[in-house]
Phi, psi and omega in degrees: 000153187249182119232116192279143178233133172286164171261149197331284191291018169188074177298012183237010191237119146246091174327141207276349178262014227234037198228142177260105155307136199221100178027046193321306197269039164292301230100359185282112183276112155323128180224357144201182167206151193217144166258114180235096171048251163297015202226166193233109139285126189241109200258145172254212178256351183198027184183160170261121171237167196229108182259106192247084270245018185277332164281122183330287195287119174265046150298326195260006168313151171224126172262160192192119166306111186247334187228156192213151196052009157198151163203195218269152164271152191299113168089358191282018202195139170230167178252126179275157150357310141288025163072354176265167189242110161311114168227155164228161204209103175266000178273320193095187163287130188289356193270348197191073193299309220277327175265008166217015145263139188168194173287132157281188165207130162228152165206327189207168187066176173305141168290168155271128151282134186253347180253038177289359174277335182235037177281354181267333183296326208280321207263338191291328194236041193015088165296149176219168210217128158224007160176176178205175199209128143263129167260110215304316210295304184267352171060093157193129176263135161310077184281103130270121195228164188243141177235166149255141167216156197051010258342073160246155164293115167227122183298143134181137230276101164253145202248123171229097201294144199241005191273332192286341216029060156239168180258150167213162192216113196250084183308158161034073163295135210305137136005281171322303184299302161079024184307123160228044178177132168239142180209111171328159174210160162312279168271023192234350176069224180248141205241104195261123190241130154249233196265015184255024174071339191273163175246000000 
C-alpha cells in the first residue's frame, strides 16, 4: 500500500511519483490515517505505522512499523481528544484471532483491548462498524454497527463510557431505521443519520 501526497503549491494536483510505500508488499489494505502533530499515523488491516513528516521534502520522510499483528477495520478508528486512538478490529490479533477481536485503546505500546465485556455480542453475529464518534458531552464514544443474525442485518448502537469502562448497548434497532452514522455536534450532543439520508 502507498500514500500519495499533492505538492504545496497546487494542492489539487498529485503527481504519479508523489507516492510513500507503507510496507507495499504485506498484503495489507490502509484503512485509515490521522495527522498527529509531526507524524502521519496509518492503520492497516493488521498493523500500525508511523510516517514522520517534520522535514519539509518528503523524500526525507522516515516511515517506521509501530504495532505490529493487528490493526483496524476500513474506516473503524478515531482519534479522541486526549491523542489516544479508538479502534475496531474484526480480524483480531493475527497469532489469537478468535480472542482478540474487538475495540481497542492506544496510544503508545500494545494496544488494549477494551472490549471484552460484550465480546460475545461482536464475534458471535459478524459484526461490522459503520461509523463512531466521541461525545464530548457525555465523554463516550458512539458505535454505529451492524451485526448479523438468522441472517438478517441489524443496526445497532453501541455507548463505551470512557469515565466507567463499560459498555451499553441498544439491541435491535427498528429494521427500518437502519442507523449507519454518528455524528457529534456542539450543542445538540449526538446525531444519528441512517441509510435513507434522514437524521
Amino acid at each position: 500500500s502507498y500514500i500519495s501526497f499533492s505538492e504545496d503549491s497546487e494542492p489539487d494536483a498529485i503527481p504519479e511519483n508523489n507516492l510513500i510505500p507503507i510496507d507495499a508488499d504485506d498484503g495489507q489494505e490502509i484503512t485509515a490515517i490521522f495527522s498527529d502533530q509531526a507524524r502521519l499515523m496509518v492503520f492497516k488491516d493488521r498493523s500500525i505505522h508511523a510516517v514522520e513528516t517534520n522535514e519539509q521534502d518528503p523524500s526525507y520522510w522516515q516511515h517506521r512499523l509501530v504495532v505490529s499483528k493487528i490493526g483496524c477495520d476500513e474506516g473503524a478508528a478515531i482519534r479522541l481528544p486526549d491523542g489516544r486512538y479508538f479502534f475496531y478490529t474484526s480480524t483480531g490479533d493475527a497469532t489469537n484471532p478468535s480472542d482478540t477481536t474487538g475495540f481497542y485503546m492506544w496510544d503508545v505500546g500494545s494496544p488494549r483491548l477494551v472490549s471484552r465485556e460484550i465480546n460475545d455480542h461482536l464475534i458471535g453475529y459478524s459484526y461490522a462498524v459503520y461509523d463512531m464518534t466521541y461525545d464530548h458531552i457525555n465523554n463516550h464514544i458512539v458505535i454505529a454497527g451492524r451485526r448479523l443474525a438468522s441472517h438478517l442485518e441489524r443496526t445497532d448502537i453501541l455507548r463505551y463510557d470512557l469515565d466507567f469502562d463499560t459498555w451499553y448497548i441498544a439491541y435491535n434497532v427498528d429494521e427500518d431505521l437502519a442507523v449507519q452514522s454518528v455524528i457529534d455536534t456542539d450543542d445538540l450532543g449526538i446525531i444519528y443519520g441512517d441509510a435513507y439520508g434522514r437524521l
